[in-house]
MARTOR-467300 format. One record per residue (C-alpha): residue number from 1; residue in one letter; chain; x, y, z. Coordinates in nm, 4 decimals, always signed. Layout:
N
<NUM, 'A', 'A', <X, Y, Z>>
...
END
This chain:
244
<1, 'X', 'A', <-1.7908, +5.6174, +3.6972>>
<2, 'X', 'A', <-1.5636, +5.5861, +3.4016>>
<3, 'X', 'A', <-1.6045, +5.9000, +3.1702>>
<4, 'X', 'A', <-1.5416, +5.7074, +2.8302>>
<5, 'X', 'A', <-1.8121, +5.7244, +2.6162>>
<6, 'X', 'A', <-2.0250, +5.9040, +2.8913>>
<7, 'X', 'A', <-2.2108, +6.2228, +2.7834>>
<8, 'X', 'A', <-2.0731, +6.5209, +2.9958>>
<9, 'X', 'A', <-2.3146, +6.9038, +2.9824>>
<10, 'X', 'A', <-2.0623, +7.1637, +3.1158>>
<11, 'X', 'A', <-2.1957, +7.5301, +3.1438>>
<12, 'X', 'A', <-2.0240, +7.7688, +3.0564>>
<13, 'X', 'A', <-1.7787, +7.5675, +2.8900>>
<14, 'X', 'A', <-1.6701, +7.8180, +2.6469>>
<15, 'X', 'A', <-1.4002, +7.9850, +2.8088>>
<16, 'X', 'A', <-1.1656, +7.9738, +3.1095>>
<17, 'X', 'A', <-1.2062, +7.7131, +3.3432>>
<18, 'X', 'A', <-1.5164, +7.5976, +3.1719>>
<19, 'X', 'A', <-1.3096, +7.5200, +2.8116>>
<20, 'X', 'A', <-1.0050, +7.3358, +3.0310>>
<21, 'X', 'A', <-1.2666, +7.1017, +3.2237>>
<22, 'X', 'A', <-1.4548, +7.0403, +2.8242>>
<23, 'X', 'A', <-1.1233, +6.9640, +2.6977>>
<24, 'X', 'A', <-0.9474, +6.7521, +2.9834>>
<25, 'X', 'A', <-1.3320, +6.5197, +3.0203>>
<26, 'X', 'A', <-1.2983, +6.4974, +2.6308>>
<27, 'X', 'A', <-0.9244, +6.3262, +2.6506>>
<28, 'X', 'A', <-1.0447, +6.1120, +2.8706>>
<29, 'X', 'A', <-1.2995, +5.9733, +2.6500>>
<30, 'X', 'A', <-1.6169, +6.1626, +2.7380>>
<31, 'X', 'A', <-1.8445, +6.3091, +2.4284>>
<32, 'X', 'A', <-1.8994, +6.7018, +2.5280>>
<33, 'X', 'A', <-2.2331, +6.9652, +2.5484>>
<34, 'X', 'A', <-2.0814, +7.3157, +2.5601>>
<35, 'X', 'A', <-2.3353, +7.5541, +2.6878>>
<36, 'X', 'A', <-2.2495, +7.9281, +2.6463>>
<37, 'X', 'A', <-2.4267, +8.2595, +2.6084>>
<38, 'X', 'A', <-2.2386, +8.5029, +2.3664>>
<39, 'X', 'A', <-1.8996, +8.2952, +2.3184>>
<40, 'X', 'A', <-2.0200, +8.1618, +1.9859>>
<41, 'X', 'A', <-1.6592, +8.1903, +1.8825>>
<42, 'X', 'A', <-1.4705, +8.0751, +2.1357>>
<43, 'X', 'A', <-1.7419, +7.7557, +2.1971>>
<44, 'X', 'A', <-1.6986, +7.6273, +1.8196>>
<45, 'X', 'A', <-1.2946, +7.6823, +1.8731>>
<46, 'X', 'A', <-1.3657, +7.4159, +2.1912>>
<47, 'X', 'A', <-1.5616, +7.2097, +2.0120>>
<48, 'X', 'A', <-1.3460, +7.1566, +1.6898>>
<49, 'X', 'A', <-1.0278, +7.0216, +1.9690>>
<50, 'X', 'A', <-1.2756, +6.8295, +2.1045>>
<51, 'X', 'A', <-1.3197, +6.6979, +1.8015>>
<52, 'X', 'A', <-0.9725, +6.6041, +1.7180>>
<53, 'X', 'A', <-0.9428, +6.4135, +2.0423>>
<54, 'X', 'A', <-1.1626, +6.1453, +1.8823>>
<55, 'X', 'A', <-1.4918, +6.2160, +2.0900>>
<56, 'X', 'A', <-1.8407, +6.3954, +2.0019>>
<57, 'X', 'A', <-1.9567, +6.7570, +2.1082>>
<58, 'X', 'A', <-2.1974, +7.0076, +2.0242>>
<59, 'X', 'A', <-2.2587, +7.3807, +2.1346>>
<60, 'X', 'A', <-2.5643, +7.5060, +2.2960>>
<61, 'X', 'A', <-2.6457, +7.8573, +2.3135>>
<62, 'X', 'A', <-2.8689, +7.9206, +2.6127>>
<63, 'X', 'A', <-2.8771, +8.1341, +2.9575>>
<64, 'X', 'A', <-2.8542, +7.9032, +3.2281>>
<65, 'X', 'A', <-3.1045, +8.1484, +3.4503>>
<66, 'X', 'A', <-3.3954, +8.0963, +3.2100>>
<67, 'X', 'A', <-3.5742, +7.7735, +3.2465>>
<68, 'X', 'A', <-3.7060, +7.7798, +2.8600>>
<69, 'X', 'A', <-3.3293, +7.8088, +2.7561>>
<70, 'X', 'A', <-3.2636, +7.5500, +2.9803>>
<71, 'X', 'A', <-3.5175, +7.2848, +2.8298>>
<72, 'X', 'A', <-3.4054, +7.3621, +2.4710>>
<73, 'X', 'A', <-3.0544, +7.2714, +2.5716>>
<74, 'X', 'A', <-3.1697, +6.9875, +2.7795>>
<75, 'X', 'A', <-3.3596, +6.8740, +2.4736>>
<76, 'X', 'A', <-3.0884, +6.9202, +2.2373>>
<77, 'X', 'A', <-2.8418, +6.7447, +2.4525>>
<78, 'X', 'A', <-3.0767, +6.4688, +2.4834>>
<79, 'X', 'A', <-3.1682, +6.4450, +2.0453>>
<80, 'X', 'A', <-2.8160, +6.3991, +1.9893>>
<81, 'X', 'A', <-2.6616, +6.1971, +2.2880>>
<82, 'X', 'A', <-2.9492, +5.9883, +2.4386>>
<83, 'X', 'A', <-2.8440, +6.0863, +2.8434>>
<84, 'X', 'A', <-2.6549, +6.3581, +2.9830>>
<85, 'X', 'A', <-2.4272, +6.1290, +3.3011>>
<86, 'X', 'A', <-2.2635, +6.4537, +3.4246>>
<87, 'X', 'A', <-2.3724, +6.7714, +3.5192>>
<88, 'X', 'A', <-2.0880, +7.0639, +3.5414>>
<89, 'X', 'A', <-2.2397, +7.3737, +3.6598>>
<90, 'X', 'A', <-1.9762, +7.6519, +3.5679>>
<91, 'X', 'A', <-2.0900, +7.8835, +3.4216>>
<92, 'X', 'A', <-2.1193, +8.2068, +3.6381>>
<93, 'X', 'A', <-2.0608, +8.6293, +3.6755>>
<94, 'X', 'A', <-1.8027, +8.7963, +3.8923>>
<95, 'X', 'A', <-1.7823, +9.1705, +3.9004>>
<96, 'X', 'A', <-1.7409, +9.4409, +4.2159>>
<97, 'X', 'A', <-2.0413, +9.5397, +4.3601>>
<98, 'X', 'A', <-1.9752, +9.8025, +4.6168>>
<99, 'X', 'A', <-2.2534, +9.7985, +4.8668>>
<100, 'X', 'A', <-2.4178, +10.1327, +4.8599>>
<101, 'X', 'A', <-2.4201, +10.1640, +4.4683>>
<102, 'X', 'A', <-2.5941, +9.7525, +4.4505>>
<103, 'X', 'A', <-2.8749, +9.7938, +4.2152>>
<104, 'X', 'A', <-3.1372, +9.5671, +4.2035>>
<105, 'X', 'A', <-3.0028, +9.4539, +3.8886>>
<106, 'X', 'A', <-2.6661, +9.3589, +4.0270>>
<107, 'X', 'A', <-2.8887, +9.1122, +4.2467>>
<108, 'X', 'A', <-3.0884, +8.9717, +3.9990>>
<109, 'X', 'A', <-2.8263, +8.9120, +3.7779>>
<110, 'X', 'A', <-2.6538, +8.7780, +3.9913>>
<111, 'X', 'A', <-2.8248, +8.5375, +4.1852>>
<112, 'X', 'A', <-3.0080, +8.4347, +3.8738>>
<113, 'X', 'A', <-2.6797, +8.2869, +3.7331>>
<114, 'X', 'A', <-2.4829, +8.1767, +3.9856>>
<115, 'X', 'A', <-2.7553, +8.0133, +4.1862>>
<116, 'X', 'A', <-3.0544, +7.9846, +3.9772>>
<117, 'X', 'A', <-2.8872, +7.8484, +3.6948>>
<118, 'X', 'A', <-2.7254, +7.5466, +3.8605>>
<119, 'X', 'A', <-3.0463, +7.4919, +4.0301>>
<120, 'X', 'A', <-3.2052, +7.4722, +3.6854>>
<121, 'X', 'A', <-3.0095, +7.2541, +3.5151>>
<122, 'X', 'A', <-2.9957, +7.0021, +3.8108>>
<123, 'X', 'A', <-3.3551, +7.0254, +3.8142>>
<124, 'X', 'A', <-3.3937, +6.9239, +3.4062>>
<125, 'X', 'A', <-3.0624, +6.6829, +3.4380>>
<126, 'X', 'A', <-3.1717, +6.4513, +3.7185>>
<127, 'X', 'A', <-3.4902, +6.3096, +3.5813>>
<128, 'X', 'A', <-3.2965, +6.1212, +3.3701>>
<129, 'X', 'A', <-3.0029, +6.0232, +3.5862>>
<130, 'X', 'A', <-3.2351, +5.8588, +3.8038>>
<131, 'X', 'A', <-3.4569, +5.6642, +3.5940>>
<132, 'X', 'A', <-3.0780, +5.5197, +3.4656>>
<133, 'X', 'A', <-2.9814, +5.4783, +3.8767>>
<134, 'X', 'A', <-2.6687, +5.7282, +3.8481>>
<135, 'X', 'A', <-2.5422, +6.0375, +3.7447>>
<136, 'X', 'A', <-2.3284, +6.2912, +3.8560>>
<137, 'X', 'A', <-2.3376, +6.6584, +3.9649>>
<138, 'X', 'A', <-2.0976, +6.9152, +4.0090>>
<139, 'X', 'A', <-2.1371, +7.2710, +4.0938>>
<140, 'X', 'A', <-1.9147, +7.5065, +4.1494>>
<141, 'X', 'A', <-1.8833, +7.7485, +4.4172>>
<142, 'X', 'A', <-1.6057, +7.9707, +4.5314>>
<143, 'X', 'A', <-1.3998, +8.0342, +4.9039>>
<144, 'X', 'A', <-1.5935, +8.2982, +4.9508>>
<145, 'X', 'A', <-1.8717, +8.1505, +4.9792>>
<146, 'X', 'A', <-1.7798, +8.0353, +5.3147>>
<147, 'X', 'A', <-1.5944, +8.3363, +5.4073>>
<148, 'X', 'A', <-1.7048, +8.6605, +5.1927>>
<149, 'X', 'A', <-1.5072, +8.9279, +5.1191>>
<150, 'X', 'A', <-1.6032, +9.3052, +5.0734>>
<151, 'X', 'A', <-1.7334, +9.4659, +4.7792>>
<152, 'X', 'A', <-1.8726, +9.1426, +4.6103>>
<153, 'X', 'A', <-2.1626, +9.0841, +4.8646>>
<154, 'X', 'A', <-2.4400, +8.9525, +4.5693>>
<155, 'X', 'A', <-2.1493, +8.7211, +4.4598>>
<156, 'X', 'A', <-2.0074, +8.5547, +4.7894>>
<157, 'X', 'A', <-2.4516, +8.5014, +4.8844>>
<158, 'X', 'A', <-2.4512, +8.3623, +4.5239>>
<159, 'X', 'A', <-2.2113, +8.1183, +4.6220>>
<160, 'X', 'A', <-2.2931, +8.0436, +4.9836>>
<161, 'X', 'A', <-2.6391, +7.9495, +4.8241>>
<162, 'X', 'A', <-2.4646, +7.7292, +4.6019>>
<163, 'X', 'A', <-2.3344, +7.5442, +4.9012>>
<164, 'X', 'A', <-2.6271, +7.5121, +5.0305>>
<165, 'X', 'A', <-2.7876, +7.3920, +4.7366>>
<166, 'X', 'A', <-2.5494, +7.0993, +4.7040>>
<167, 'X', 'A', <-2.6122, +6.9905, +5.0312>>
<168, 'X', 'A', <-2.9468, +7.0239, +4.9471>>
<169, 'X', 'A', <-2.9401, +6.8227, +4.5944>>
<170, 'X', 'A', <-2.7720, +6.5514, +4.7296>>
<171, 'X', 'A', <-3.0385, +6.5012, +5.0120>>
<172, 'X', 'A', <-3.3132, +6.5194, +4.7102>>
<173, 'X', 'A', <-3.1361, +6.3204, +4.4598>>
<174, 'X', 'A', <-2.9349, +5.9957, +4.6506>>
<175, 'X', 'A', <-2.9155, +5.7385, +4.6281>>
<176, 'X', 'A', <-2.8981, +5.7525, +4.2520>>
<177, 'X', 'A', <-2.7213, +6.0804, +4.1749>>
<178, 'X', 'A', <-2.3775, +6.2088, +4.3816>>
<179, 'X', 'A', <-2.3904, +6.5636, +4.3855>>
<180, 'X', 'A', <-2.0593, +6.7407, +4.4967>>
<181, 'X', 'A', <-1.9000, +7.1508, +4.4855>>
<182, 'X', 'A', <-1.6243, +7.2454, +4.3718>>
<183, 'X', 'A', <-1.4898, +7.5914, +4.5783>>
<184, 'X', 'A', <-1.2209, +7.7335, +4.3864>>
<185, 'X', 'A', <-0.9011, +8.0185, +4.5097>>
<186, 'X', 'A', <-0.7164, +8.2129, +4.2918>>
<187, 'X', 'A', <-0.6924, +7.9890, +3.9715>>
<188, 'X', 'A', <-0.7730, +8.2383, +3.6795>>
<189, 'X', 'A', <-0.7370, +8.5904, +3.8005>>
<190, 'X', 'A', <-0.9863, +8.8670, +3.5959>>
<191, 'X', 'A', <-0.8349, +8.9497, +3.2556>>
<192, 'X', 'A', <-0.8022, +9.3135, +3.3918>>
<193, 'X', 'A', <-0.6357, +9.2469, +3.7738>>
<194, 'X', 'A', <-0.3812, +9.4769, +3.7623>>
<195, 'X', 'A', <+0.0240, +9.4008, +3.9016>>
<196, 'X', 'A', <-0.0560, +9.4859, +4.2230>>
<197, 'X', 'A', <-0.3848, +9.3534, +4.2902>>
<198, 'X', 'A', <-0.2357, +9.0049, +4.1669>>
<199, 'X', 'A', <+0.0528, +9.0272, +4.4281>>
<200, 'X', 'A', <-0.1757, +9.1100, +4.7369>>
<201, 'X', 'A', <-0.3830, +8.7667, +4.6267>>
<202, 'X', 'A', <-0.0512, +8.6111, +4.5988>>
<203, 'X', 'A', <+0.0794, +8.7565, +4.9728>>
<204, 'X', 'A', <-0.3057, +8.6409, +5.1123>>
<205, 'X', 'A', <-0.3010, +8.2968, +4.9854>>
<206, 'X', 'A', <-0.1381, +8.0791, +5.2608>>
<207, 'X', 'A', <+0.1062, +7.8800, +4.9337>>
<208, 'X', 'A', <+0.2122, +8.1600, +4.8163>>
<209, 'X', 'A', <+0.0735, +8.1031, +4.4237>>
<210, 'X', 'A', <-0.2168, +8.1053, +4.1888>>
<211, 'X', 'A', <-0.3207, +7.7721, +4.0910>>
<212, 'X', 'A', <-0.3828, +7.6243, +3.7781>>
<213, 'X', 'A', <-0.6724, +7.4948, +3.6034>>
<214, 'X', 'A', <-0.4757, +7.1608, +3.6059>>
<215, 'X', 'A', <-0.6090, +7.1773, +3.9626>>
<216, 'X', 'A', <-0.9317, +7.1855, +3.9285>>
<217, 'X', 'A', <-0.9350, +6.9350, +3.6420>>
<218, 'X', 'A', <-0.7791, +6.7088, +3.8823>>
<219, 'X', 'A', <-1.0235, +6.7632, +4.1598>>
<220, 'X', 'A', <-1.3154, +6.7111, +3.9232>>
<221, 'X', 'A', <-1.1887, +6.3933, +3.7768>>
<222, 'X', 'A', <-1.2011, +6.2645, +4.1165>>
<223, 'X', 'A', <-1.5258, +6.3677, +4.1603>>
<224, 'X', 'A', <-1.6320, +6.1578, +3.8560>>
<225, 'X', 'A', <-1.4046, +5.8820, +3.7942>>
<226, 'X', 'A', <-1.2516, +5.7975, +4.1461>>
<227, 'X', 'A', <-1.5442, +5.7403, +4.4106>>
<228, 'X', 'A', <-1.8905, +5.7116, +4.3884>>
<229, 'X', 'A', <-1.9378, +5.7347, +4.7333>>
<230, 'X', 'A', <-1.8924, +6.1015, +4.8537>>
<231, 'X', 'A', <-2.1795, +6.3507, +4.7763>>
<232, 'X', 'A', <-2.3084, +6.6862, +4.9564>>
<233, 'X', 'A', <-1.9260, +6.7739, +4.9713>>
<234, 'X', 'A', <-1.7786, +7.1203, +4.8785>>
<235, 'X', 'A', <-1.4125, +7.0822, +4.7957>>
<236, 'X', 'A', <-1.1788, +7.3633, +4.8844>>
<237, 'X', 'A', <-0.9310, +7.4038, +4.5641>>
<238, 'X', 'A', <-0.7839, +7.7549, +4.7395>>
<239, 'X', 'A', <-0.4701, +7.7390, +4.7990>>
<240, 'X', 'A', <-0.5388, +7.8091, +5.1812>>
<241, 'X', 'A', <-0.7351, +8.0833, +5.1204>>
<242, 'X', 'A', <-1.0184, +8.0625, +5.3100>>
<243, 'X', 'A', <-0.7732, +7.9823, +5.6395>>
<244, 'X', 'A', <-0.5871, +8.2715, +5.5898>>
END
């Protein structure tokens, strides 16, 4: 699938890797959706360099865990593009969750974004995709969703579930729709990782580095413009991570 003039709805595309995936689609000829929840400021920033690239976007404000949200952005996607091709489910939460102080909350809120939100959007996405006979999905999971690490427990099931529910999507959906995962490593460490906290990721990734969005771009471009003929995949972009 060639992204120019294809209509690309990227969760969470606001900020961090979400605003680098809106931005590197757009130069390749893609019109945008952002979808974000607060960012306001930072999604109208994305969509004005959008705009300069030559391409169409617009901003939906919406959370990706509540199906009524969902619809309106569906629904405003649709008024102003016709189709949505390509489905980029980003948009997620990451904080600590020590085990014995897990509230319920913690759960919810978790696994209501993470999982249920991708699950969502797929759902309201793929009608369309398959009366057209293609379409695209990506989610995005994370290394530890195959290997979990301490203190995070909601988020690593959050992501092993989205695993899952690729494999699962891409049963439901082929042959018209490919739907792939994206399992990220260190790429943008949290705003408030201290010093040392960076260098013991650093000394536990098997390269040695934090990777770049650049990598991730790369790896969804593939995805999307270089086969059509891999789906239920989850794509390690870890730096050796999950090995180590």
């Amino acid at each position: 699938m060639r992204l120019e003039k294809r209509v690309v709805f990227v969760t969470g595309g606001a900020k961090r890797i979400g605003s680098h995936l809106a931005l590197a689609l757009a130069g390749r000829g893609a019109n945008l959706i952002i979808n974000y929840r607060y960012s306001n400021t930072d999604a109208q920033a994305v969509i004005r360099e959008i705009e300069r690239l030559g391409v169409e976007a617009i901003a939906v404000q919406g959370d990706v865990s509540n199906a009524a949200d969902v619809s309106r952005m569906i629904r405003a996607a649709l008024d102003r593009f016709g189709r949505i091709d390509v489905l980029i489910n980003n948009a997620a939460v990451y904080f600590k969750t020590p085990f014995a102080q897990i509230s319920e909350t913690d759960w919810d809120l978790t696994l209501d974004i993470n999982l249920k939100g991708s699950f969502l959007c797929a759902q309201a996405v793929a009608p369309g995709m398959i009366a057209r006979g293609e379409g695209k999905i990506i989610n995005f999971a994370d290394w530890a969703g195959a290997r979990p690490y301490r203190e995070y427990l909601p988020y690593c099931i959050s992501k092993a579930g989205v695993i899952a529910l690729t494999q699962a999507l891409a049963q439901e959906l082929a042959p018209a729709v490919q739907v792939n995962c994206i399992a990220p490593g260190p790429i943008l460490l949290p705003e408030d990782m201290d010093e040392d906290e960076r260098e013991k990721v650093i000394r536990a990734t098997p390269l040695k580095r934090i990777g770049s969005p650049e990598d991730i771009v790369q790896t969804v471009l593939y995805l999307i413009e270089a086969t059509d003929f891999v789906t239920g995949g989850t794509y390690l972009v870890d730096g050796g991570r999950s090995i180590a």
